[in-house]
C-alpha positions in Angstrom: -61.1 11.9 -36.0 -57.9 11.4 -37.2 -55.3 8.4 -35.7 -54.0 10.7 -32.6 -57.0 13.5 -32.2 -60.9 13.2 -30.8 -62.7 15.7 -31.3 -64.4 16.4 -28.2 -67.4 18.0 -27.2 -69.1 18.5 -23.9 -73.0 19.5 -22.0 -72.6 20.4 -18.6 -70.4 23.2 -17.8 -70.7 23.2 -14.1 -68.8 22.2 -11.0 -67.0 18.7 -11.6 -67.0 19.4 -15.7 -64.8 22.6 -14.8 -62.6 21.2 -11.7 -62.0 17.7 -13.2 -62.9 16.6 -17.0 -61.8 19.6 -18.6 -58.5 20.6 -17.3 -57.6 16.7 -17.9 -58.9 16.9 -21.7 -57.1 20.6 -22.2 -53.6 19.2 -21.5 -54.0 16.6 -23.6 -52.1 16.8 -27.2 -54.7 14.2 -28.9 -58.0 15.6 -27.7 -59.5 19.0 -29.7 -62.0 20.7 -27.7 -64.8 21.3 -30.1 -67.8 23.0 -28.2 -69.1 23.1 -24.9 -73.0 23.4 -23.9 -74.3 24.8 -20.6 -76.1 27.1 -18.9 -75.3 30.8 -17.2 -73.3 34.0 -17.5 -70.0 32.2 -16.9 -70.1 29.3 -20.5 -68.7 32.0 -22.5 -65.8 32.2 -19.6 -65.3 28.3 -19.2 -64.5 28.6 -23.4 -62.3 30.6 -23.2 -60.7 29.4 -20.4 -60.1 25.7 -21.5 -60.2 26.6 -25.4 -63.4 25.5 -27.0 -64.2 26.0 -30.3 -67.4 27.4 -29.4 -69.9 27.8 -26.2 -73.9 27.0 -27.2 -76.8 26.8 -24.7 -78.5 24.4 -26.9 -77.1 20.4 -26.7 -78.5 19.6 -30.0 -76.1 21.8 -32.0 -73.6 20.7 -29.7 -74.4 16.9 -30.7 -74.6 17.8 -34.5 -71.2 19.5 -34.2 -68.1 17.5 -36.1 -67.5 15.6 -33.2 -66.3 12.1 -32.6 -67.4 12.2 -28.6 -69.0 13.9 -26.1 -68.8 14.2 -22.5 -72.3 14.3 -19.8 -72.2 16.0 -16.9 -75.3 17.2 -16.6 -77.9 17.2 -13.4 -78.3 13.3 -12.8 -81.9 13.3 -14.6 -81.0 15.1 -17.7 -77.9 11.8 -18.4 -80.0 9.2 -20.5 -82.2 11.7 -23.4 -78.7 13.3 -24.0 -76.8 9.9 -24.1 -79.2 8.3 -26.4 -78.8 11.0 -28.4 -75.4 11.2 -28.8 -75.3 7.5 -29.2 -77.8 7.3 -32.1 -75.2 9.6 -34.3 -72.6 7.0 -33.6 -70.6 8.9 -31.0 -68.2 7.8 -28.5 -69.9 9.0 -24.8 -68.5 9.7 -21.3 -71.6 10.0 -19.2 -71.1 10.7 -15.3 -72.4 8.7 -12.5 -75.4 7.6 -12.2 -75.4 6.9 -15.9 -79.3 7.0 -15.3 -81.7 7.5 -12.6 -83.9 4.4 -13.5 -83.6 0.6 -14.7 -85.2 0.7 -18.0 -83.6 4.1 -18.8 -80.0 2.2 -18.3 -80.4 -1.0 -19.7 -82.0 1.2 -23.2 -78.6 3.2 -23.3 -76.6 -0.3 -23.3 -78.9 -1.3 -26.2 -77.9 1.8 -28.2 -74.5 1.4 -27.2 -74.0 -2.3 -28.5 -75.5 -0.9 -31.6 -73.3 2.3 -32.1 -70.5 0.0 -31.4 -68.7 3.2 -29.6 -66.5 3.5 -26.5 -69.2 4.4 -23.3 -67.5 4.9 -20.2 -68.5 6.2 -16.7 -66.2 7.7 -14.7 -65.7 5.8 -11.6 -62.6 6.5 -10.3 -62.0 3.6 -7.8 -62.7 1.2 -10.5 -59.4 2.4 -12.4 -57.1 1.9 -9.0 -53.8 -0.1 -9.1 -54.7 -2.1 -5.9 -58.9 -2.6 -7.5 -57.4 -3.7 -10.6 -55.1 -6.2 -8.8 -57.9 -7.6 -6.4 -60.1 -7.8 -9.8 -56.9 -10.5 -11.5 -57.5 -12.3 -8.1 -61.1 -12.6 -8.4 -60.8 -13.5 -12.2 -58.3 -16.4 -11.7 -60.8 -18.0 -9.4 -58.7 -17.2 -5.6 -61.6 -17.3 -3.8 -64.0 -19.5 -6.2 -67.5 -18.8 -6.3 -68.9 -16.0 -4.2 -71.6 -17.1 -1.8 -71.9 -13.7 0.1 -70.8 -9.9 -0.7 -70.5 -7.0 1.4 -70.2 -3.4 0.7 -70.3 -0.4 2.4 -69.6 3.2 1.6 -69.4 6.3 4.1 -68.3 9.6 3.1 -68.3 13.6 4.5 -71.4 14.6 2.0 -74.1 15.7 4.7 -73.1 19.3 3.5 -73.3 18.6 -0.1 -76.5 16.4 0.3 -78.1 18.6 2.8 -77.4 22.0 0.3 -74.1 23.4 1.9 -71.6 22.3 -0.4 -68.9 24.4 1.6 -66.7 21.2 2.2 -66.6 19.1 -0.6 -65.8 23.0 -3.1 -63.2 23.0 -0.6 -62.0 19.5 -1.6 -61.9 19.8 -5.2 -60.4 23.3 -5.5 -62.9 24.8 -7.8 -64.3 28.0 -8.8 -68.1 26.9 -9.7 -69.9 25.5 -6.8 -71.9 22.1 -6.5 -75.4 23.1 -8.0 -77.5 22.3 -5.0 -80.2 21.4 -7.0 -78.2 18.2 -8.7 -77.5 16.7 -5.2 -80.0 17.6 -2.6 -83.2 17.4 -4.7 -85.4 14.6 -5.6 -86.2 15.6 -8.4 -83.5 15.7 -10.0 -82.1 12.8 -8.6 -80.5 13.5 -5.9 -79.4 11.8 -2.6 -76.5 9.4 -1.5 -78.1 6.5 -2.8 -77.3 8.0 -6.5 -74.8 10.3 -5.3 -72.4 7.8 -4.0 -73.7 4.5 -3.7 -73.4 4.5 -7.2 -69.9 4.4 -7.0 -69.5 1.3 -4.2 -71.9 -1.0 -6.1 -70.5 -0.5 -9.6 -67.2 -1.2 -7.8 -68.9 -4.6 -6.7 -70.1 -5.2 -10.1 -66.8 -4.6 -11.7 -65.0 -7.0 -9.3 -67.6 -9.8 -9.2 -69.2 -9.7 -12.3 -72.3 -10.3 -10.4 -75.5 -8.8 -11.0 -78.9 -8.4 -8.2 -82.0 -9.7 -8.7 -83.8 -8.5 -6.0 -83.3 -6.2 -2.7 -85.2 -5.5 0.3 -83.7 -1.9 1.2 -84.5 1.1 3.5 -83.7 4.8 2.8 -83.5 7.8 5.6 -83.5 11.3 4.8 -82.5 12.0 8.6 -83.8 15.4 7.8 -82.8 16.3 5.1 -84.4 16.8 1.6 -83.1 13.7 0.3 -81.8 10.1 1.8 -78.5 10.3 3.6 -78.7 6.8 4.8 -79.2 3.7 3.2 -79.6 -0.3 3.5 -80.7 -3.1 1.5 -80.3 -6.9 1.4 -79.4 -8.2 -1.7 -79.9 -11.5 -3.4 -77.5 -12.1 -6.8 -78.8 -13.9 -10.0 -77.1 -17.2 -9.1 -78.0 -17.5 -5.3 -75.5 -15.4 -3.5 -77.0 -12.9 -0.4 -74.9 -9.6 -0.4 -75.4 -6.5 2.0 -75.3 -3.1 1.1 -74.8 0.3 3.4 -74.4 3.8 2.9 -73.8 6.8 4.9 -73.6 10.6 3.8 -72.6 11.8 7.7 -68.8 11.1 8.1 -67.1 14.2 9.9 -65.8 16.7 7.3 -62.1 15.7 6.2 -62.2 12.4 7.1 -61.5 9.7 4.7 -64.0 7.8 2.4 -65.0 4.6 3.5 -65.6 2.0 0.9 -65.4 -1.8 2.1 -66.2 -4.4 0.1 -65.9 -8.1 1.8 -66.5 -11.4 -0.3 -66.8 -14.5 0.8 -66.5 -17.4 -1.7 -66.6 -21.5 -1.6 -62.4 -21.4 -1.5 -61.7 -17.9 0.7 -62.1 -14.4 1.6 -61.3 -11.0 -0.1 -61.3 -8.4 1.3 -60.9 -4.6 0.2 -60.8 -1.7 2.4 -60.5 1.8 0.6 -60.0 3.1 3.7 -56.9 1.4 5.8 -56.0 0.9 2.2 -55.6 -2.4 2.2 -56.7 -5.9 -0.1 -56.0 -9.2 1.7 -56.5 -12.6 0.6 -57.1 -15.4 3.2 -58.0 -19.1 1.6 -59.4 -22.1 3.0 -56.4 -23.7 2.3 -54.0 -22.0 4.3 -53.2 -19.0 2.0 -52.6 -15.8 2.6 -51.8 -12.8 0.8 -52.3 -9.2 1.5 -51.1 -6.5 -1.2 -48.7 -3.7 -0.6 -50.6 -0.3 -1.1 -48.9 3.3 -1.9 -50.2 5.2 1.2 -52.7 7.6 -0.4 -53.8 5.1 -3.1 -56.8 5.0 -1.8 -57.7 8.6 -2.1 -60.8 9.2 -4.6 -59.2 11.7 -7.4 -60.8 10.4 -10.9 -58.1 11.3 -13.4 -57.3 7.9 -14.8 -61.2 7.3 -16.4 -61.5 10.8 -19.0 -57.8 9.6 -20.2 -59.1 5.8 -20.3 -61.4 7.0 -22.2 -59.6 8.7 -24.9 -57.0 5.8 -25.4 -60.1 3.5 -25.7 -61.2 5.7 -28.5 -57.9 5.7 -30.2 -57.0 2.1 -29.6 -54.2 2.7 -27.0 -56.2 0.7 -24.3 -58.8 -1.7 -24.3 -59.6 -1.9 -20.7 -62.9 -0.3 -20.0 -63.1 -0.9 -16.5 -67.0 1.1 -15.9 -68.9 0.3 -19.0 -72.5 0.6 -19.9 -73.5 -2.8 -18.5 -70.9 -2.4 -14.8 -73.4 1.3 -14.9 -76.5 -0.2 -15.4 -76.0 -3.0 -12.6 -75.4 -0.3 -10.3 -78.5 1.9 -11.7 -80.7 -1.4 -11.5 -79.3 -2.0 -7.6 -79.8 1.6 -6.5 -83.2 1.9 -8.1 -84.8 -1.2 -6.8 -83.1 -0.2 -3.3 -85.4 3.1 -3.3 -88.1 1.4 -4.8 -88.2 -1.0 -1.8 -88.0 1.6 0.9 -90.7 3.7 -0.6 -93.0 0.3 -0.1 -92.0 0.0 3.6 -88.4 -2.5 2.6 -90.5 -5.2 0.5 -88.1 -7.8 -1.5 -88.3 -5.9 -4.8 -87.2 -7.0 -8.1 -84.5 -5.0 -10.0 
């Protein structure tokens, strides 16, 4: 790498690689697109199209490439083997959400990355926000003290996408490769809102908060579908504060996401609502504060994390605001949550 280009490669050639990493990585003057690995008819195509170097169904001659990073968007189950790879020859690693499907599988991925000493980043867009990143200088200069209770909810229209018709959300993203069905509607692979979007909500909690679970007591519905499109769990922090957790797959199509997260703390209240788009402070001591939001800030779009990333890599920026360890909270939350439904909602242990 020199001082102003990565040389990137990526595995996973599919629907969000092709509508939102890769377009975001072309334009870029400081990024080289080295290789891309996938699967089908159309890799050859998605070269050309974005400018690799060269197009391989095989992720270990991508990873021995002369690269300095890759980027993971593969099927949910396939993230941690190819991240610990990648991390073991000391490269830099964007790995989509979930970074893993399991506890010990994330937690082993933060190990390797403390010892590569590289730039890991998961790209969750909310996380990156103007009005998240203020709410998060709040937290940090202690405006509501410590937090004794947390609440956070998602909703979002993915009963399509969960439930195999992906009609909706292709529309949403404007791209020419479908959703794989089998990523998001099939256990095996992973797949179900719990991983699908809760993942996003809670490492939006753990970002904010700094918190961590150690144990929930959670239920899961598939409502018939193949995988869980509704779930719940009751969450005690390391430390002694309770938190809720909710999730929904079953909003109409086109309306907005939902994500609402509520703390409660020994001085005040914060509130964030993705939603009305709005962050309000209220303190016991009379204070008040709410934050003027852009309408349409609130939007998902994750643009801001693949360039984060890059400018982490060349020293531009030092904010990584999803690392390994805000991922592998989330994985640990999301895992013990399905764990504890499949035992009829026992208090599990993350």
């Amino acid at each position: 790498m020199t001082a102003a280009t990565v040389r990137l490669g990526a595995i996973g050639a599919g629907w969000w690689a092709t509508s939102n990493h890769f377009p975001l990585f072309a334009a870029r003057d400081d990024v080289e697109l080295v290789g891309v690995c996938g699967k089908g008819d159309g890799l050859e195509a998605v070269r050309e199209k974005f400018g690799f170097g060269f197009a391989t169904e095989d992720a270990t001659e991508l990873l021995d490439a002369d690269i300095d990073a890759v980027v993971i968007s593969t099927p949910h189950d396939l993230h941690h083997p190819l991240a610990a790879q990648a991390l073991d020859r000391g490269l830099h690693v964007l790995c989509e959400k979930p970074m893993t499907l399991h506890a010990d599988e994330a937690w082993d991925l933060a190990a390797r990355a403390e010892r590569a000493g590289t730039v890991f980043l998961v790209p969750y867009g909310w996380n990156y926000k103007p009005f998240t990143v203020a709410a998060k200088r709040m937290l940090d200069a202690g405006a509501i003290g410590e937090i004794q209770y947390a609440l956070c909810h998602m909703a979002s229209p993915t009963r399509g996408l969960f439930g195999t018709d992906p009609t909706h959300m292709l529309e949403r993203w404007n791209s020419d490769t479908a959703p794989d069905p089998t990523t998001w509607s099939s256990p095996e692979h992973g797949g179900g809102y719990a991983h699908g979007q809760i993942t996003h909500s809670s490492a939006l909690l753990f970002w904010l908060t700094g918190l961590r679970a150690a144990s929930v007591a959670g239920r899961a519905i598939t409502a018939g579908a193949p995988v869980d499109l509704f779930d719940a769990g009751v969450i005690r922090f390391e430390g002694g504060a309770l938190g809720s957790l909710s999730g929904a797959a079953t909003l109409a199509d086109g309306d907005k996401y939902q994500v609402d997260i509520r703390l409660f703390g020994t001085e005040g209240v914060l509130m964030i609502d993705v939603e009305r788009e709005r962050v309000t402070l209220s303190r016991y001591d009379g204070r008040r504060e709410e934050l003027v939001i852009p309408e349409g800030e609130g939007e998902y779009e994750c643009l801001v994390p693949p360039a984060r990333f890059i400018e982490l890599i060349t020293g531009a920026s030092r904010e990584n605001n999803s690392d390994v360890t805000v991922a592998a909270r989330s994985v640990e939350l999301i895992d013990a949550l399905l764990r504890s439904s499949a035992a009829g909602g026992a208090d599990t242990p993350v």
